[in-house]
C-alpha positions in Angstrom: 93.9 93.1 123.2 95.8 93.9 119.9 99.6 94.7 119.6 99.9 97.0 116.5 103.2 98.7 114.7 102.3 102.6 113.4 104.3 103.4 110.8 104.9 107.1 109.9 107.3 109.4 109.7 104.6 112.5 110.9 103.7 112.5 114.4 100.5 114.2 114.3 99.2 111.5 112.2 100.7 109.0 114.8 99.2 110.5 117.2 95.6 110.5 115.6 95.6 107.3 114.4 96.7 106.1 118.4 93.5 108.1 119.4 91.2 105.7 117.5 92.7 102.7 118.6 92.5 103.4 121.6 89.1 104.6 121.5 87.6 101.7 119.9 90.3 98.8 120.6 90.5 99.2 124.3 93.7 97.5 125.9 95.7 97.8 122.4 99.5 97.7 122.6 101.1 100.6 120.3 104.6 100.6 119.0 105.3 103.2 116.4 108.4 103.9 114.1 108.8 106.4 111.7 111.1 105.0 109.0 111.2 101.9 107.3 114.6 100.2 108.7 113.2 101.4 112.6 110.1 99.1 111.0 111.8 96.3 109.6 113.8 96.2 112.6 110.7 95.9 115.5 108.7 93.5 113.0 111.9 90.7 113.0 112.2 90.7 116.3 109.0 91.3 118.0 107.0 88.0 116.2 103.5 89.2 118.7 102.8 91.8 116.5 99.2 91.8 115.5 99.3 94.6 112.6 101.2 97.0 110.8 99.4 100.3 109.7 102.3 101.3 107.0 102.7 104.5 105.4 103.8 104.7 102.0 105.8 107.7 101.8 108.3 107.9 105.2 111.9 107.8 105.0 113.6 104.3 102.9 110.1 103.6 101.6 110.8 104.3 98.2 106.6 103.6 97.4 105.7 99.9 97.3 109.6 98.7 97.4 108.8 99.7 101.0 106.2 97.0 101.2 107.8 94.5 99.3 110.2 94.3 101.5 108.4 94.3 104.8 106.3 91.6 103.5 109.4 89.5 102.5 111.3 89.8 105.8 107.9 89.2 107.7 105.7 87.4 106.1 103.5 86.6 108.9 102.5 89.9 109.8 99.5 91.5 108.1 100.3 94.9 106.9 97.9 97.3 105.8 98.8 101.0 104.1 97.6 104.2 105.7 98.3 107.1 102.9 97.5 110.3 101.6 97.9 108.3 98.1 94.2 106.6 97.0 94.9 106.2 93.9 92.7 103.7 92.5 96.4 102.2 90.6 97.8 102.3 93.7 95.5 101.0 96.2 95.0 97.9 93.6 98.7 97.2 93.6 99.3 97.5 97.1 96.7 94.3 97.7 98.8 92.8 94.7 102.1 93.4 96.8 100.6 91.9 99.8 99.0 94.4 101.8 95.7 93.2 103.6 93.5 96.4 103.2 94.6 100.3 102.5 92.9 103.3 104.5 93.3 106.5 103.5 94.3 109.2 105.7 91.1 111.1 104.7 89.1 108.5 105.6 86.2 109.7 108.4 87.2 108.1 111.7 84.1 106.0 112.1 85.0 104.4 108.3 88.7 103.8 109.6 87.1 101.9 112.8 85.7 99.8 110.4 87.9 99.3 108.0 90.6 98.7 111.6 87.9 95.8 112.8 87.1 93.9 109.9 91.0 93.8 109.4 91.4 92.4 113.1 88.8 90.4 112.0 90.8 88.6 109.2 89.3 90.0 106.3 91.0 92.3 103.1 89.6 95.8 103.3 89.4 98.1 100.4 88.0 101.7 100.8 84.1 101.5 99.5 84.8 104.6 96.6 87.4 102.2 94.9 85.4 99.0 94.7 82.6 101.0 93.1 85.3 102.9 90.8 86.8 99.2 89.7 83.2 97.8 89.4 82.2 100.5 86.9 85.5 100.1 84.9 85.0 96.7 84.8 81.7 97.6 83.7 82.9 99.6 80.8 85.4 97.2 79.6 82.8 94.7 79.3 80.3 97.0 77.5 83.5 97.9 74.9 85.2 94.4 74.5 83.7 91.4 73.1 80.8 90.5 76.3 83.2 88.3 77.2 82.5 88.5 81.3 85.7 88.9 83.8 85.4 85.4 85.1 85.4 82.9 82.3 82.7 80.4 82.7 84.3 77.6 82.8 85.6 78.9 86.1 82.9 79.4 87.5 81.1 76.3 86.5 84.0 74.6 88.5 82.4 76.4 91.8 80.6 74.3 93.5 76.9 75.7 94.4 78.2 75.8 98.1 80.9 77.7 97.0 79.3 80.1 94.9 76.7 81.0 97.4 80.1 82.3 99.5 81.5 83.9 96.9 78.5 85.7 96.2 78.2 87.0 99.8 81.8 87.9 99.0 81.0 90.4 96.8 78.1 91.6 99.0 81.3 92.7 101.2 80.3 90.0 104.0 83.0 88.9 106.3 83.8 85.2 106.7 82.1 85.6 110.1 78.8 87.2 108.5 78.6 84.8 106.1 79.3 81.6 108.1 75.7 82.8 109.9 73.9 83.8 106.8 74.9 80.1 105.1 74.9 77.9 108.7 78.2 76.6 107.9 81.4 76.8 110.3 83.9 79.6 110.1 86.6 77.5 109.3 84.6 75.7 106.6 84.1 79.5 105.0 87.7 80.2 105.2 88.3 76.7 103.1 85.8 77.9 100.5 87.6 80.7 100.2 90.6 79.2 99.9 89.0 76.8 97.5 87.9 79.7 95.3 90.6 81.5 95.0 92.4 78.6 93.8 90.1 78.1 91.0 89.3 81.7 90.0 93.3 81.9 89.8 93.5 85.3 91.8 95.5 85.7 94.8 93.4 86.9 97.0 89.8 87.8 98.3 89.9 91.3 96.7 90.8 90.4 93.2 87.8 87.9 93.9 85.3 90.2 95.0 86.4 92.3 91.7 86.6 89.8 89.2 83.3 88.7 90.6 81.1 91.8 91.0 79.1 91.7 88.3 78.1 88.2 87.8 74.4 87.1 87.7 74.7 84.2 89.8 71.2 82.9 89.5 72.6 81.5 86.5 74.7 79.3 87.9 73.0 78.8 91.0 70.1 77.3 88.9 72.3 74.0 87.9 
């Protein structure tokens, strides 16, 4: 079904993480490594790699240097981090550096399914606790700045309505899937929305959107 690369340096970990794969992602091909230059090495040469569940803190990571360079010498392959680390700071600068989603190692193992699927699925994923966390601290800096909201309007007026009816199912946590049903549109046509937004919001990718985003009244905009 999938072929996915564990990374980690502790085996009981590896060896959980396998049981909820292969629970829930029947058929799966594992390959684990347990350094970063064992990682490296498998990701050149093996280009049917599905996903790489990276840990932060084994041997020649040196943090998100670790990442950096995995996603430099394959770019192709989406890498999500599995840590002890969930760090709001963190987490936020691991989707920066690339990363597709971050699980933490705490995480309850029907949340990590989840978070597993809608990964598979194509989507970014982002433990719930820290969206809310950066919600309210956008929140805050709005309440103590000038109003001003995240997104400047301009921006958003650039939307069009098609494209902010996605976005705002974006930040309802919808998958591109979920929302291609809820709008009657074609997958691919909500992946080139996405796209499209992205592009004019000036973020890199569907996280910073759904953060930048989360606490717009889009009736307001909608109503044009």
């Amino acid at each position: 079904m999938y072929k996915i690369l564990i990374a980690d340096d502790h085996p009981l970990f590896r060896e959980a993480i396998t049981h909820v794969i292969r629970s829930h992602f029947e058929g799966s091909e594992l390959i684990e490594t347990e350094d970063l230059e064992s990682t490296l090495s498998q990701a050149q040469s093996d280009d049917e790699i599905d996903l790489i569940l990276l840990d932060l803190n084994m041997p020649g990571m040196q943090g998100l240097n670790g990442l950096i360079t995995l996603r430099n010498e394959a770019p192709t392959i989406p890498v999500v981090i599995v840590s002890a680390e969930d760090d709001k700071q963190i987490v936020l600068q691991a989707i920066t550096c690339g990363a597709v989603g971050f699980i933490s190692k705490s995480s309850p193992r029907a949340q990590m399914t989840e978070a597993l699927q809608q990964i598979l699925n194509g989507n970014v994923y982002l433990p719930p606790d820290i969206i809310r966390q950066s919600t309210q601290d956008t929140r805050h800096k709005r309440r103590n700045a000038s109003g001003a909201p995240e997104v400047p309007s301009e921006l958003l007026m650039s939307l069009t309505r098609r494209q902010l009816l996605v976005l705002e199912r974006m930040v309802k946590g919808e998958s591109n899937k979920q929302i291609a049903y809820n709008l009657n549109i074609a997958e691919t046509t909500v992946k080139a929305h996405v796209s499209a937004i992205l592009s004019k919001l000036g973020v890199h990718n569907r996280v910073q959107a759904i953060l930048a985003a989360s606490d717009i009244d889009f009736s307001n905009y909608l109503r044009r």
